[in-house]
LUMNU-510726 format. One line per field, with one value per residue: residue in three letters; x, y, z of N, C-alpha, C, O in turn; residue number from 1. Coordinates in pm, 1 decimal. Atoms other than C-alpha are relative to their C-alpha. Layout:
// LUMNU-510726
resn = (ALA, ...) $
n.X = (X, ...) $
n.Y = (Y, ...) $
n.Z = (Z, ...) $
ca.X = (X, ...) $
ca.Y = (Y, ...) $
ca.Z = (Z, ...) $
c.X = (X, ...) $
c.Y = (Y, ...) $
c.Z = (Z, ...) $
o.X = (X, ...) $
o.Y = (Y, ...) $
o.Z = (Z, ...) $
resi = (NUM, ...) $
// end
This chain:
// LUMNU-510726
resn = (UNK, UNK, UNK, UNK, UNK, UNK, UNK, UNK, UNK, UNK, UNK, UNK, UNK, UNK, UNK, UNK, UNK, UNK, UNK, UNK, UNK, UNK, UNK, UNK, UNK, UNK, UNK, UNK, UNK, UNK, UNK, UNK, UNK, UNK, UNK, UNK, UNK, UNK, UNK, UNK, UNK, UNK, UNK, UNK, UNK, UNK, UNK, UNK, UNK, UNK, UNK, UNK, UNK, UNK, UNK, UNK, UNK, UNK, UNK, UNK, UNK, UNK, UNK, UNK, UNK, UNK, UNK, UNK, UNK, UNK, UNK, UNK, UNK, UNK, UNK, UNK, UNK, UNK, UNK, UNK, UNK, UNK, UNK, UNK, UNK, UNK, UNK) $
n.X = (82.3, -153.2, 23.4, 115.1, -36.7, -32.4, 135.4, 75.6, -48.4, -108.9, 98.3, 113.8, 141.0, -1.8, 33.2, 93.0, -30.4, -94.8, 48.3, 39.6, -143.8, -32.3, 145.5, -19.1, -126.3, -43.0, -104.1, -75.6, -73.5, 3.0, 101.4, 114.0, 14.5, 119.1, 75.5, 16.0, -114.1, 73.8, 78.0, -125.5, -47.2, -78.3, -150.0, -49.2, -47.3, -125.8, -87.6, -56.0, -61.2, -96.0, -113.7, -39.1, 115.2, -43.3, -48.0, 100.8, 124.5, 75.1, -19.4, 53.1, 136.7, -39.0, -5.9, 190.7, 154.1, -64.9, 50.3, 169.2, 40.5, -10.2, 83.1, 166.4, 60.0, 77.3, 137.3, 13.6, -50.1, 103.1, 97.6, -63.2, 2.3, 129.3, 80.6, -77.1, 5.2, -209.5, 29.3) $
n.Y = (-119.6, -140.6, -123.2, -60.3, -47.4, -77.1, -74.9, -18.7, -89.0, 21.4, 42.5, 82.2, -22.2, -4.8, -127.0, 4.6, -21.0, 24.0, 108.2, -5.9, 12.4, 92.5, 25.9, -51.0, 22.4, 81.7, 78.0, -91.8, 68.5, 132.8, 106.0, -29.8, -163.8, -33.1, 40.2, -71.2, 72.7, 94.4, 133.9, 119.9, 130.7, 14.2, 41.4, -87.2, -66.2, 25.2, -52.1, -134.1, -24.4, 96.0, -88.7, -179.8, -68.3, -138.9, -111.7, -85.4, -4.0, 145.5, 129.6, -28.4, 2.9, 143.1, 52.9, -39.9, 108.1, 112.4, -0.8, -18.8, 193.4, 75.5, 4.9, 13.2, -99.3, -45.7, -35.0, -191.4, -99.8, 4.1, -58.1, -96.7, -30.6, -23.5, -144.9, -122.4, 25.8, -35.4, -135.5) $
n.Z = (0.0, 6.4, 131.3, 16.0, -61.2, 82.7, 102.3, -76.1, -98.2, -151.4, -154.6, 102.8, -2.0, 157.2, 80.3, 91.6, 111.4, 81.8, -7.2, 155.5, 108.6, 20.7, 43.1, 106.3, 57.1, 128.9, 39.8, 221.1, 114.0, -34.1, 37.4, -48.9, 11.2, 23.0, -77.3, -161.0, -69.3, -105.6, 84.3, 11.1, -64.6, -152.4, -34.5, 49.5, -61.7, -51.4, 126.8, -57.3, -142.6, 4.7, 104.6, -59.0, 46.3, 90.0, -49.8, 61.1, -25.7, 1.8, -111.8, -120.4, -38.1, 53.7, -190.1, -107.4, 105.5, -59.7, -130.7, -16.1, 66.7, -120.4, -41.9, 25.1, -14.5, 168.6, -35.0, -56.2, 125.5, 97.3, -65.2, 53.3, 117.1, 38.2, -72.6, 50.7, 116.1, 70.0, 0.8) $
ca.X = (0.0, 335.0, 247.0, -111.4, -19.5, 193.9, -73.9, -298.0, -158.6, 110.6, -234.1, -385.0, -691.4, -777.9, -742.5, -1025.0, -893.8, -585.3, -827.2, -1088.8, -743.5, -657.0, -1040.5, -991.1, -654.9, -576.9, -318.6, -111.8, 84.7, 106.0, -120.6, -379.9, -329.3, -693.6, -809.6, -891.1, -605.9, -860.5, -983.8, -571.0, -526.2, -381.7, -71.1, -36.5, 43.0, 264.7, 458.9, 496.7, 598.5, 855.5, 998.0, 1011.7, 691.2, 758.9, 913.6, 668.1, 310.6, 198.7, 445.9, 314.5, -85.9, 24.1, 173.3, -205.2, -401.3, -198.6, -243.9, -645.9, -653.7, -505.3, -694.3, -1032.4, -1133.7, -1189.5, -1542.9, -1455.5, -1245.4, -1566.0, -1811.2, -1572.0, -1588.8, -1975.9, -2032.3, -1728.6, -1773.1, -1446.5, -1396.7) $
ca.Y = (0.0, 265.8, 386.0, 450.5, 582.3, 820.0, 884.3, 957.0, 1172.9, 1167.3, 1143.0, 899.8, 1095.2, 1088.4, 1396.0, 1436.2, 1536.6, 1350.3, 1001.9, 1129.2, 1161.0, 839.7, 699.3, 846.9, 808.9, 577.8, 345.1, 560.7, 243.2, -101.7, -397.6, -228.2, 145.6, 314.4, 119.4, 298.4, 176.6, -6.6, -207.3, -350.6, -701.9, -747.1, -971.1, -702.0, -467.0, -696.3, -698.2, -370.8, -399.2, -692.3, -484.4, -139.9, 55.7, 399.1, 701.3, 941.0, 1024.9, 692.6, 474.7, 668.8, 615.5, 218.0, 187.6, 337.0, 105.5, -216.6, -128.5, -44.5, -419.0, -575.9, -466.3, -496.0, -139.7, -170.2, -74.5, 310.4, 388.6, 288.0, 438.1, 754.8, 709.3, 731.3, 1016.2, 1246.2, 1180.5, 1260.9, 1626.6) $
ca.Z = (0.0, 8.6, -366.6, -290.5, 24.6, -181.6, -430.1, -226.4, 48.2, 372.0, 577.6, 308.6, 305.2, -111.5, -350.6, -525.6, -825.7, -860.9, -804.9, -1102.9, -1311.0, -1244.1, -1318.8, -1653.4, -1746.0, -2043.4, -2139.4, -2467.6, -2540.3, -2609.6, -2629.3, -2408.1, -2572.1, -2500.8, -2271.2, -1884.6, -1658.3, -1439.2, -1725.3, -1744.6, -1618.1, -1271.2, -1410.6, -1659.5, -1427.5, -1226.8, -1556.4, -1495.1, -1128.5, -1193.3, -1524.6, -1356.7, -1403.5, -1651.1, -1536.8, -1454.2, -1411.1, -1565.7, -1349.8, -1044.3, -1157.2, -1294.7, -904.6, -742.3, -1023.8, -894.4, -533.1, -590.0, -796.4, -533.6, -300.5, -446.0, -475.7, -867.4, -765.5, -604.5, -962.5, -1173.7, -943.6, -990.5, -1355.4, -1375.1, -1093.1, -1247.4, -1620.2, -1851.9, -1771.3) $
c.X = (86.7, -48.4, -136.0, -13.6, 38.9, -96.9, -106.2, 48.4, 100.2, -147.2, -103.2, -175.9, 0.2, -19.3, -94.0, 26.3, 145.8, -81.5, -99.1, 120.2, -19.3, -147.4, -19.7, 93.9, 15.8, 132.8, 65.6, 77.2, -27.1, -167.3, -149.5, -12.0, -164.1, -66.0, 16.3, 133.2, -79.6, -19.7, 146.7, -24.2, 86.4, 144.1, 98.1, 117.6, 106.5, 91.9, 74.7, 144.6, 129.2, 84.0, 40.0, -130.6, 105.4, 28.1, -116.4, -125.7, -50.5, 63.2, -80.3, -160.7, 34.9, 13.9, -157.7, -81.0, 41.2, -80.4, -168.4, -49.9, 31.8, -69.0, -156.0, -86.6, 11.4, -124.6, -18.9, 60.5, -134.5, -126.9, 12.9, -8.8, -148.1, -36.3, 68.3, -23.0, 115.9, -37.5, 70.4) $
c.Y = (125.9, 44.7, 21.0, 73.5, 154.4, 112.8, 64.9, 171.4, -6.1, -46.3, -76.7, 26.3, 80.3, 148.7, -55.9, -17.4, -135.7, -207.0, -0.7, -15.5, -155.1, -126.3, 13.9, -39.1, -147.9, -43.6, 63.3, -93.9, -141.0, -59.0, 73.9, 178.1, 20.7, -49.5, 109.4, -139.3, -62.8, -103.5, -68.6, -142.0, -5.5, -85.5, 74.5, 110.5, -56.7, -24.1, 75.2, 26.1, -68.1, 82.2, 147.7, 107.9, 159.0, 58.9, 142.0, 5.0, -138.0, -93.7, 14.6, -89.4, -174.3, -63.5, 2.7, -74.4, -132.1, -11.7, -19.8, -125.6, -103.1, 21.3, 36.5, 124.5, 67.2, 101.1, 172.5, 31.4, -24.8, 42.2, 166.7, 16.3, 35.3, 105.9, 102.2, -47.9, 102.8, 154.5, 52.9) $
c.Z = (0.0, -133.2, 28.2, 101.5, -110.5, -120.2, 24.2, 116.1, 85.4, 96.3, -81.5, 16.6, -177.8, -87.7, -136.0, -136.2, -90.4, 18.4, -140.9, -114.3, -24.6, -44.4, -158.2, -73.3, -97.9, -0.4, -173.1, -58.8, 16.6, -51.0, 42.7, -31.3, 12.2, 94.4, 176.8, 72.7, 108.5, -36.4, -23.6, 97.3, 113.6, -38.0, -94.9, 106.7, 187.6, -27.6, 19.3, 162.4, -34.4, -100.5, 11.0, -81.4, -109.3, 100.0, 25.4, 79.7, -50.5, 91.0, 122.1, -56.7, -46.2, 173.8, 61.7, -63.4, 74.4, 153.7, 23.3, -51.8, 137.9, 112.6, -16.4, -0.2, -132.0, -22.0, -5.1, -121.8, -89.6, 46.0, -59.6, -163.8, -9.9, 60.5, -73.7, -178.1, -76.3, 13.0, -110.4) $
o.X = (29.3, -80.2, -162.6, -100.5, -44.4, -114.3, -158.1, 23.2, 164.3, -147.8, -225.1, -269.7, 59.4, -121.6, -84.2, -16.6, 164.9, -0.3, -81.9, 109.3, -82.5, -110.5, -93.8, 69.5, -7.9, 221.7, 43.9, 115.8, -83.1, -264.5, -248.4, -74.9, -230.6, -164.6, 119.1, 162.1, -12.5, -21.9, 134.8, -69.9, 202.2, 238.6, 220.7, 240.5, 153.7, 184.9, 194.8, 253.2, 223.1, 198.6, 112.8, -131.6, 225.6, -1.3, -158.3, -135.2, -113.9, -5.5, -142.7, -176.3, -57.3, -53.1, -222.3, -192.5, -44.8, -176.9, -221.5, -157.6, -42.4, -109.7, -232.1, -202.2, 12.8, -131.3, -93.7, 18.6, -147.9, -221.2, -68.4, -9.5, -153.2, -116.7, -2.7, 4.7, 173.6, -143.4, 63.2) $
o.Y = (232.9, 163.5, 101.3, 158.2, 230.9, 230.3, 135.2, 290.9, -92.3, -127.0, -63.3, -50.4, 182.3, 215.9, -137.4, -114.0, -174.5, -296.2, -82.1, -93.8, -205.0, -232.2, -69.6, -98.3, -254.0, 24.2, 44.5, -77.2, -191.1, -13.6, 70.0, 257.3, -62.6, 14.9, 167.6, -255.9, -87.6, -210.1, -184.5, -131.4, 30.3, -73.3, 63.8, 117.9, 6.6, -32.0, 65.8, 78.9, 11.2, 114.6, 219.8, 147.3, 185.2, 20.3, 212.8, -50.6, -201.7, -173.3, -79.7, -198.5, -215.8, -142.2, -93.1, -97.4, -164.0, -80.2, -93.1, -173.8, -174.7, -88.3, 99.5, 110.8, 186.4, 193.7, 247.7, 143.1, 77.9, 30.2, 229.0, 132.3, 142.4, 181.1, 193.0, -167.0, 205.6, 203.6, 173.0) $
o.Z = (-20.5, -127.0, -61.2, 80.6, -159.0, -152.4, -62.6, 100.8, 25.1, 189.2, -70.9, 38.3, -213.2, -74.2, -227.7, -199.3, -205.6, -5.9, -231.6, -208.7, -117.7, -95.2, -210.0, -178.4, -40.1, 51.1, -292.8, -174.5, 114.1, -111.3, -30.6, 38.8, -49.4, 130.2, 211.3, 46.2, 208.7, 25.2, -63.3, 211.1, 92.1, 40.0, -98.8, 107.9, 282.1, 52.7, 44.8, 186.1, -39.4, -69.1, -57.3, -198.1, -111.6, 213.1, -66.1, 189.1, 33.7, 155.0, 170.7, -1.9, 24.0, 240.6, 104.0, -16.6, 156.4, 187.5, 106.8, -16.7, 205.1, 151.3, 57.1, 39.7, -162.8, -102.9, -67.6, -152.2, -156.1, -32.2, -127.9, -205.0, -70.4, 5.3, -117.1, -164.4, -40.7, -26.1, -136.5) $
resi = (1, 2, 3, 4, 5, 6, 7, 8, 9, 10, 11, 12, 13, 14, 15, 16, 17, 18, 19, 20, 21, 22, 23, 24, 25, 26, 27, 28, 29, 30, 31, 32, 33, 34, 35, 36, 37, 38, 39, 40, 41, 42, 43, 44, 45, 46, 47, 48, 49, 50, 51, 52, 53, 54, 55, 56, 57, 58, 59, 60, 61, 62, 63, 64, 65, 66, 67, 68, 69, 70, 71, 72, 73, 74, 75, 76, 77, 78, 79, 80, 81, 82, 83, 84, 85, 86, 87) $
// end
């Protein structure tokens, strides 16, 4: 939980904004270009983990998608996608 920690806050209480982002946010390359980074595959993105996530704003939101798969809180990013709709 340390990168969603991170992603999140120091007092892991959630920014609004930077959680719609990541609700939104798209995959720009690869097999799964286009797709919402929720809708990736969980061993996809331990792919990732094991081969060194990107540099960046996508490794960071790739780390907080992982963490939110693993623990089962697919649910609150696709809830988020339907209440905030793509701004």
């Amino acid at each position: 939980m340390v990168y969603l920690d991170r992603f999140l806050n120091m007092n892991v209480v959630p920014d609004k904004r930077q959680l719609i982002e990541l609700a939104h946010y798209r995959m720009p390359f690869g097999k799964f270009k286009g797709r919402y980074l929720v809708e990736l595959p969980e061993p996809y993105l331990i792919w990732f983990q094991q081969s060194g996530f990107p540099e960046g704003k996508l490794g960071n939101l790739l780390r907080s998608m992982l963490e939110i798969k693993i623990n089962g809180l697919e649910g609150l990013i696709r809830k988020i996608q339907k209440d905030f709709p793509q701004y």
